[in-house]
Backbone as numpy.savetxt, mean C-alpha at the origin, in Angstrom:
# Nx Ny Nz CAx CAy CAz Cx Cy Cz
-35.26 -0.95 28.18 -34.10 -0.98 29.03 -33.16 -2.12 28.63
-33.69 -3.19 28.06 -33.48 -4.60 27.87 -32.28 -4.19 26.62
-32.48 -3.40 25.44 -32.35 -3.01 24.33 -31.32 -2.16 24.78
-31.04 -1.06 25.29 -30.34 -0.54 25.79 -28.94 -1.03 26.16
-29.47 -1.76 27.28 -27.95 -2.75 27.55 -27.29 -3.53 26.70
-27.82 -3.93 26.07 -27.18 -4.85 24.80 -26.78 -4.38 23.84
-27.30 -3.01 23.51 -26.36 -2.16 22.62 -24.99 -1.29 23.19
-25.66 -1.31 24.83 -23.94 -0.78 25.30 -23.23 -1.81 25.21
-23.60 -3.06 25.78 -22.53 -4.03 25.61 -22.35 -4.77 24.75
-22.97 -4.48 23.53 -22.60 -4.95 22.05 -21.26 -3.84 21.42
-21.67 -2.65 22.20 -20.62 -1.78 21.56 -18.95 -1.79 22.54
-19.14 -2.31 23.73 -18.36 -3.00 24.24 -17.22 -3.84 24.26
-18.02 -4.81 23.54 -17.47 -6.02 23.05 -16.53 -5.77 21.53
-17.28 -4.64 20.89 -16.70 -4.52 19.53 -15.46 -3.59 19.89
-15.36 -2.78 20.76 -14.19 -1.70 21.23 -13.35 -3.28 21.67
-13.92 -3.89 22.57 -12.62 -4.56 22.75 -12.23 -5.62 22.23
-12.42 -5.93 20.60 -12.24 -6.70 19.39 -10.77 -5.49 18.90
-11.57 -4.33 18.57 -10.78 -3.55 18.35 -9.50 -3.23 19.21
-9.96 -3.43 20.39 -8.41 -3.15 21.60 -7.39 -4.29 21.21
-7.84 -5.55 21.13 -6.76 -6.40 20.82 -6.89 -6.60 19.09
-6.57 -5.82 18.48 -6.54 -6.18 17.19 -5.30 -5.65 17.12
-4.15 -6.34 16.16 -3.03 -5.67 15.75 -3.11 -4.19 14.95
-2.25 -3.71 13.87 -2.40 -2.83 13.05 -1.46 -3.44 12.04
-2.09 -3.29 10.64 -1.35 -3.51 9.70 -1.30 -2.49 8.99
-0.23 -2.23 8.48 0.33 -0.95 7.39 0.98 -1.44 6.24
-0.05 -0.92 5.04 -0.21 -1.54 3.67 0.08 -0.06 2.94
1.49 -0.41 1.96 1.73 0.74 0.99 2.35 0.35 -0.42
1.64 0.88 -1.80 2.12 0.96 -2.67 3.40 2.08 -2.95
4.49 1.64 -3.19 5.75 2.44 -3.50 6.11 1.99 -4.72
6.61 3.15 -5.75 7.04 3.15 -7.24 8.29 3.67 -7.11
9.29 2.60 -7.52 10.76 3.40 -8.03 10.84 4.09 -9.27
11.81 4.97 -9.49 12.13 5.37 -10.80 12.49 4.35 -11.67
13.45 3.37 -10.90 14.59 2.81 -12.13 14.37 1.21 -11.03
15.28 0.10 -11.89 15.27 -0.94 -11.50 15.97 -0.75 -10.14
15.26 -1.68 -8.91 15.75 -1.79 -8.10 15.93 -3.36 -7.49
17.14 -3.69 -7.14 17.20 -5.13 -6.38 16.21 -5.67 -4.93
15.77 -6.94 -5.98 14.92 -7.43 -4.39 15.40 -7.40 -3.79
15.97 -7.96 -3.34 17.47 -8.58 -1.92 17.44 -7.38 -1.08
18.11 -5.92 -1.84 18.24 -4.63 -1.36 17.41 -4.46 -0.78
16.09 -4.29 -1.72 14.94 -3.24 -1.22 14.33 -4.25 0.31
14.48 -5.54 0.17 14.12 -6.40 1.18 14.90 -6.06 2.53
16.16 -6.15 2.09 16.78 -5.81 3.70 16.62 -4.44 3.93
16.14 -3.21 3.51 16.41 -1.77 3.92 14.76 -1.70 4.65
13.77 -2.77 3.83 12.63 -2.41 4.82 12.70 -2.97 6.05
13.11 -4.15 6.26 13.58 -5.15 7.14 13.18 -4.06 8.57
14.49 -3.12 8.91 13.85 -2.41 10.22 13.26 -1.35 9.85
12.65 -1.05 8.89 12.22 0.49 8.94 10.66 0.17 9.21
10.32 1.48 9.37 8.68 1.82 9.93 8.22 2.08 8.92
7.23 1.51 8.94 6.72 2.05 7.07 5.45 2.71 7.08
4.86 3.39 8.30 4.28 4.39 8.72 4.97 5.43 8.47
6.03 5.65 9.14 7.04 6.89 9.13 7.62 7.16 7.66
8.04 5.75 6.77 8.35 6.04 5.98 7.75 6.49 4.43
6.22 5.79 4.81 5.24 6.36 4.13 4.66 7.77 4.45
5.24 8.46 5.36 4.41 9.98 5.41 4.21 10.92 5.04
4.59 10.45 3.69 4.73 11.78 2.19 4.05 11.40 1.40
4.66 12.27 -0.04 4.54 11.65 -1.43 5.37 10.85 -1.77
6.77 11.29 -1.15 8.41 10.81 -1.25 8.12 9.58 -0.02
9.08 8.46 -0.34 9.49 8.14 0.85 10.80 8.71 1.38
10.62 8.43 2.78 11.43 9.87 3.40 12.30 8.92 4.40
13.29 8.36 3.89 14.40 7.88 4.37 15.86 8.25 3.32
17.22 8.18 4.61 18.38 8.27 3.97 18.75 6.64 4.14
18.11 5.92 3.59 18.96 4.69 2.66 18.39 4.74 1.39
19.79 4.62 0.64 19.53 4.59 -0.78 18.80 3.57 -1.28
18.58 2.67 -0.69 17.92 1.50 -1.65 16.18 1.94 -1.80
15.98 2.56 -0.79 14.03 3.07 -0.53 14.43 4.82 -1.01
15.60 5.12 -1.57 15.49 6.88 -1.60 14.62 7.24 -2.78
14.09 8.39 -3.28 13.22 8.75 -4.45 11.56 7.78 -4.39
11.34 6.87 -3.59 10.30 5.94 -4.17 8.55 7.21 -3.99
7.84 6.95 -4.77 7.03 7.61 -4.94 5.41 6.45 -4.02
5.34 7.62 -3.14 4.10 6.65 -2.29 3.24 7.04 -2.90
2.04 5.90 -3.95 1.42 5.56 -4.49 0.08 5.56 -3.44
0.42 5.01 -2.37 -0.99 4.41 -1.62 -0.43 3.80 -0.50
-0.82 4.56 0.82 -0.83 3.99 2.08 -2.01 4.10 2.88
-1.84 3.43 4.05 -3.08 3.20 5.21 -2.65 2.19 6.15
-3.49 2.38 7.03 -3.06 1.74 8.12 -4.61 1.25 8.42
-4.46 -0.20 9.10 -5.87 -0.85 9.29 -5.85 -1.44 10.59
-6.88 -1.09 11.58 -6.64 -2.43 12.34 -7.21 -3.85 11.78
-5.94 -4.80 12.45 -6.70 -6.19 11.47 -6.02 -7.09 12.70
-6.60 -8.32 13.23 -6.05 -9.00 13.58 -5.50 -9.80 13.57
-4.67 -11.52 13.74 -4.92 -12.84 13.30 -5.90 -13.36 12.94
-6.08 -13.61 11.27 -7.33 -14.27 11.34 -8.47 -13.43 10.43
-8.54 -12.46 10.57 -8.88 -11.15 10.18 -9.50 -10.94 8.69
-10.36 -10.89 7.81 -10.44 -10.15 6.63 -10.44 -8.57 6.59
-9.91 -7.72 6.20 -10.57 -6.31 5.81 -11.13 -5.94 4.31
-11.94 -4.70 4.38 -12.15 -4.33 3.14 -12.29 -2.70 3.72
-11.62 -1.67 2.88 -11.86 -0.48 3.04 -11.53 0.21 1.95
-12.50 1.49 1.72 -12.92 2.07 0.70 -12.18 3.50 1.55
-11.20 4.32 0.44 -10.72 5.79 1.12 -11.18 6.57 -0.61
-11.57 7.68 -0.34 -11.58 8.84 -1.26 -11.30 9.99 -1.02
-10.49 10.43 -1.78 -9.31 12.06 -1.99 -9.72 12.26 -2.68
-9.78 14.35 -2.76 -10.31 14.82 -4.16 -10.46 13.68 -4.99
-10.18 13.45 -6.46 -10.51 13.15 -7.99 -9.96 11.75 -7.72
-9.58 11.06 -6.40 -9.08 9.48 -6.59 -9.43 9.09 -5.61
-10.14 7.36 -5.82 -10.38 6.52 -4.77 -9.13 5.40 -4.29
-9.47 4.91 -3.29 -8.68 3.51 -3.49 -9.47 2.85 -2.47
-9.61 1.19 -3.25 -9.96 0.53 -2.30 -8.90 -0.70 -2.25
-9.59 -1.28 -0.86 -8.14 -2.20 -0.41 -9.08 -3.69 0.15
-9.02 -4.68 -0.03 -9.62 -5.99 0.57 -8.79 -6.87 0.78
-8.50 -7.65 1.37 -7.54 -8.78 1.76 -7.52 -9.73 3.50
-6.72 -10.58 3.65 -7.10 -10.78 4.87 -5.27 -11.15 5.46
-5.37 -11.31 6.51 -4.65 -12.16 7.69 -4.65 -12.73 8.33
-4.18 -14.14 8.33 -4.64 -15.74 8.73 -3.43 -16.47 8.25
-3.17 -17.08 9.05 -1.92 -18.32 9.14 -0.77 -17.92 8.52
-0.51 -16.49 9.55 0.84 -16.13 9.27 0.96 -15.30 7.34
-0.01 -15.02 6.37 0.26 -14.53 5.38 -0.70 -13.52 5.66
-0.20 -12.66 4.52 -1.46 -11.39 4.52 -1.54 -11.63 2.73
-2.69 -11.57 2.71 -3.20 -11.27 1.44 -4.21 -9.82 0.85
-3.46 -9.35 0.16 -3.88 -7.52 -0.16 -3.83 -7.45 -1.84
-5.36 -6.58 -2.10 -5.64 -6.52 -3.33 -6.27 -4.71 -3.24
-5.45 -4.37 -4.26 -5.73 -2.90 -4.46 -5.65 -2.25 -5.03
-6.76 -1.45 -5.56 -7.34 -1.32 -7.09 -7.77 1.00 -6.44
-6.77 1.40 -7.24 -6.62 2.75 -7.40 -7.55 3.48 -8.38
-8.50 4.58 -8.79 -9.14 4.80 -9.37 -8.69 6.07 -9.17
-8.70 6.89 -10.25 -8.35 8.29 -10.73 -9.32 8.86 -12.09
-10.07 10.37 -11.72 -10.75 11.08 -12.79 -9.61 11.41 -13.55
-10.08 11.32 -15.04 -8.52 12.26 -15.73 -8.72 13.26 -16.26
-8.58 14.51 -15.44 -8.88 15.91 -16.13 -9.76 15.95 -17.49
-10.39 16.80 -17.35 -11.01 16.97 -18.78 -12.00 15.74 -19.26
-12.11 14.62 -18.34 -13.15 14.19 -18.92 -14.45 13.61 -18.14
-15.14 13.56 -18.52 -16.65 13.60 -17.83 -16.34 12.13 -17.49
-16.05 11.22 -18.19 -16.27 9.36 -17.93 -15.20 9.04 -17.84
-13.75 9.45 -17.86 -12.98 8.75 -18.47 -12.22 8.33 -16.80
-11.58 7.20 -16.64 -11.00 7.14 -15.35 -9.80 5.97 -15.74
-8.59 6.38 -14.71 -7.41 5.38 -14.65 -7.47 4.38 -13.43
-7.28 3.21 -14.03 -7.96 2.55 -13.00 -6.35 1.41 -12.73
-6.05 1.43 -11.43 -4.66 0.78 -11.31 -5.16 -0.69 -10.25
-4.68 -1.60 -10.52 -4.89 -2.85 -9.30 -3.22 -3.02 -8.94
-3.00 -3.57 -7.70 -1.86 -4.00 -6.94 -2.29 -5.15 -6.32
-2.07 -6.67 -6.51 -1.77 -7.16 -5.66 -0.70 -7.95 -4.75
-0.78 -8.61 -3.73 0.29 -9.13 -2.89 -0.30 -9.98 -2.26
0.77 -11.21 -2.01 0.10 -12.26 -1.21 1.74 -12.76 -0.74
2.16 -12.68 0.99 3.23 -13.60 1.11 3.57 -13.84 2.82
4.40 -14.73 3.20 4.48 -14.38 4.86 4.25 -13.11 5.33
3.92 -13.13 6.25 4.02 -11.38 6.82 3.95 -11.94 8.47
5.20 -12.24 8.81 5.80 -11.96 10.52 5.46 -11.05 10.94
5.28 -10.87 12.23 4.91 -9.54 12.96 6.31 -9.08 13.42
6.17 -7.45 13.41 7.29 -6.82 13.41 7.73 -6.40 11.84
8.90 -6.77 11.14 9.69 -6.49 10.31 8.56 -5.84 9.00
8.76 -5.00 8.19 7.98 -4.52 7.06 8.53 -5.60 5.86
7.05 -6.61 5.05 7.76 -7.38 4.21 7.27 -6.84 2.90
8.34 -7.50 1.63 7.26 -6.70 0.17 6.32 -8.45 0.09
5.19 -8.40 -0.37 4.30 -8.62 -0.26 4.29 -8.74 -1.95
4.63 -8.03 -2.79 4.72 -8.13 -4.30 6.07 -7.46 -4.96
6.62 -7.52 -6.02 7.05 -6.60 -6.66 7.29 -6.67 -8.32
6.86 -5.59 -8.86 6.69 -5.71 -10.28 7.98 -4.90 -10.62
8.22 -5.11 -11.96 9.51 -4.80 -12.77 9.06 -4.41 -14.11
9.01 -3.10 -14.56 8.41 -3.01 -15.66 9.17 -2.32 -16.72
8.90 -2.45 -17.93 9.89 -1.51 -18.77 8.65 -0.98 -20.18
9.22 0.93 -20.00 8.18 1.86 -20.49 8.82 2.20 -21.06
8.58 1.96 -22.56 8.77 3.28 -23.48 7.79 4.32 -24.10
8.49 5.38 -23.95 7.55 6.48 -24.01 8.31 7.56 -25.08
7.91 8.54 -25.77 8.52 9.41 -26.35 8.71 10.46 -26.22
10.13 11.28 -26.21 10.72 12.31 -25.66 10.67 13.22 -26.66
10.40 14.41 -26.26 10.79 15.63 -27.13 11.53 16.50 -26.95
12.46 16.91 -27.74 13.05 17.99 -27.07 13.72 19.19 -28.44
13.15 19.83 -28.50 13.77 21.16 -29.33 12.92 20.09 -30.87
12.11 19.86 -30.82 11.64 19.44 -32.25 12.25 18.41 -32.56
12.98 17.42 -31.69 14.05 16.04 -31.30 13.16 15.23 -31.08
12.19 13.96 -31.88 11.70 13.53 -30.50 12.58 11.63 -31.07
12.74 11.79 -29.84 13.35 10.17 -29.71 12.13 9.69 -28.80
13.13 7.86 -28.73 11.78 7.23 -27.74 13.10 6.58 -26.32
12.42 6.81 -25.43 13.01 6.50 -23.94 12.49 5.27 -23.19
13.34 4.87 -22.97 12.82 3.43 -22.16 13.63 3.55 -20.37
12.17 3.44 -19.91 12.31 3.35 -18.38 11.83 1.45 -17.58
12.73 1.51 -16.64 12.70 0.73 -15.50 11.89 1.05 -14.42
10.38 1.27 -13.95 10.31 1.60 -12.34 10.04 0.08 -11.62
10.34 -0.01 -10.67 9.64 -0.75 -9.88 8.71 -0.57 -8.86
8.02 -1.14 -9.03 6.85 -1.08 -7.98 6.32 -2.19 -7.09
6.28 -1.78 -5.71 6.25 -2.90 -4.76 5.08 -2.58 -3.58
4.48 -3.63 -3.39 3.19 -3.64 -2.39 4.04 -4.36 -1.20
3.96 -3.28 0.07 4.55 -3.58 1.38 3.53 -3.62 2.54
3.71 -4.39 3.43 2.99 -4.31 4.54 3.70 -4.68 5.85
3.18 -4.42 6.91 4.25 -4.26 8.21 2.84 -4.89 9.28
3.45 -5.75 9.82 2.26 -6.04 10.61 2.59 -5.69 12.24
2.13 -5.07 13.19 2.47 -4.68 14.62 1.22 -5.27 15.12
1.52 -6.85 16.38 0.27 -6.83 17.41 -0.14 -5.44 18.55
């Protein structure tokens, strides 16, 4: 009986860890082409990045977040103070996510894993991380990379080589 009670009110206690825990919402987004910090900073500023993560696309009409390709979202409860670690798997890709929140920063590390067709061992393996203030309320970037790809184009037995700009940025939004 003794055993009993202490597992109801062990499970108790953990629901209401969980009742007052904030939610944080952590997303990898890839631009096509170079995009300005400054910009991309003020357009997340009020947006929901739940809502705006609820695709493949992000799905807003401001141009500065239009076309971005959602890479990786989730939502965690985490509180002040807080470490998480969580493991998600989709068909042929994992992602895991570890980091914490404490004295006003969030720190997020996240490492994408993908089978690549056709092969028994072979896997793409992507890391993201971010470390920076994160106020409650406003969605902040947390990282952003700037990269430049060249790759080679073909076309009609043409092949040239193409050089791309995407950017890619690790965001998080913290709500108590």
């Amino acid at each position: 009986m003794k055993t009993a009670a202490a597992a109801i009110l062990a499970a108790i206690a953990a629901s209401a860890c969980h009742a007052f825990a904030g939610q944080l919402d952590i997303a990898v987004i890839r631009f096509p082409d170079q995009r300005d910090p400054a910009a991309l900073a003020a357009a997340l500023a009020p947006a929901d990045l739940g809502a705006l993560t609820n695709a493949a696309r992000t799905r807003t009409n401001d141009p500065s977040l239009a076309n971005g390709a959602v890479l990786f979202s989730q939502s965690i409860p985490a509180g002040p103070g807080s470490s998480f670690v969580s493991t998600t798997r989709i068909g042929n890709a994992r992602a895991e996510i570890s980091g914490s929140l404490a004295g006003g920063r969030a720190q997020v590390e996240i490492t994408l894993t993908e089978g690549l067709q056709g092969s028994v061992t072979g896997f793409e393996r992507r890391s993201f991380k971010g470390d920076a203030a994160l106020p409650s309320g406003p969605a902040t970037i947390l990282s952003l990379r700037q990269s430049r790809i060249k790759a080679p184009y073909v076309v009609r037995n043409q092949s040239t080589v193409e050089t791309s700009h995407p950017t890619t940025i690790v965001v998080a939004q913290y709500r108590p």
